[in-house]
N, C-alpha and C positions, 0 to 999 in steps of 0.2 A: 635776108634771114629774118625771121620772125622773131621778134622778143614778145617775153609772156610777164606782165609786173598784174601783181593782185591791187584792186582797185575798192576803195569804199565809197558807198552812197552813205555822205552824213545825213541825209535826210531822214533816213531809216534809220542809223546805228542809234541803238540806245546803250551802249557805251556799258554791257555787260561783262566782257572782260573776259568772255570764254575764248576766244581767239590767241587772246594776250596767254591764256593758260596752255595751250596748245605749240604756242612757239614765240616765246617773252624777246625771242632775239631780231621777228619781224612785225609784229604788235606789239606796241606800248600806249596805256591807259597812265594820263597823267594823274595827280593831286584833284585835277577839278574834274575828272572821265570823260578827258578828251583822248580821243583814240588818233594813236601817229601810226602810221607804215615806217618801218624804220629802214626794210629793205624791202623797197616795193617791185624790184627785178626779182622772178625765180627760178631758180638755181636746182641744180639735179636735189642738193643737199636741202631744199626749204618745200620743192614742190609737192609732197606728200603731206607735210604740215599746211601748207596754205590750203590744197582740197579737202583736210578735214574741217579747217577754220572755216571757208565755204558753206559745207555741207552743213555744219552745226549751229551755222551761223542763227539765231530765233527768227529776227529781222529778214535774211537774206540782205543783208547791206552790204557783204562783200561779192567782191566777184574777178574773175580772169580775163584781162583784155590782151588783146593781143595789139603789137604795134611792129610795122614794119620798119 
């Protein structure tokens, strides 16, 4: 079975917070704007938030891996 966790490139993220706006409960932006996954598996309930986070991203720093 395939799992699908959202994946960031810190190279890219500049730690705008639009993600973190979109769904606070699987991005969070610390005190210094360091950006955590906080539930990096996705779930019927998160996967419509993570492809807007995705798609809105400025950067493109996130992204959908899949892992068997």
């Amino acid at each position: 079975m395939t799992k699908r966790r959202v994946v960031v490139d810190y190279g890219l993220c500049e730690s705008n917070g639009i993600c973190m706006g979109i769904n606070p409960d699987v991005f969070h932006l610390d005190d210094e704007d360091n950006l955590y996954i906080l539930k990096p598996d996705i779930t019927p309930e998160t996967e419509g938030d993570v492809a807007e986070a995705v798609r809105r991203c400025p950067r493109q720093a996130l992204a959908v891996a899949e892992e068997e």
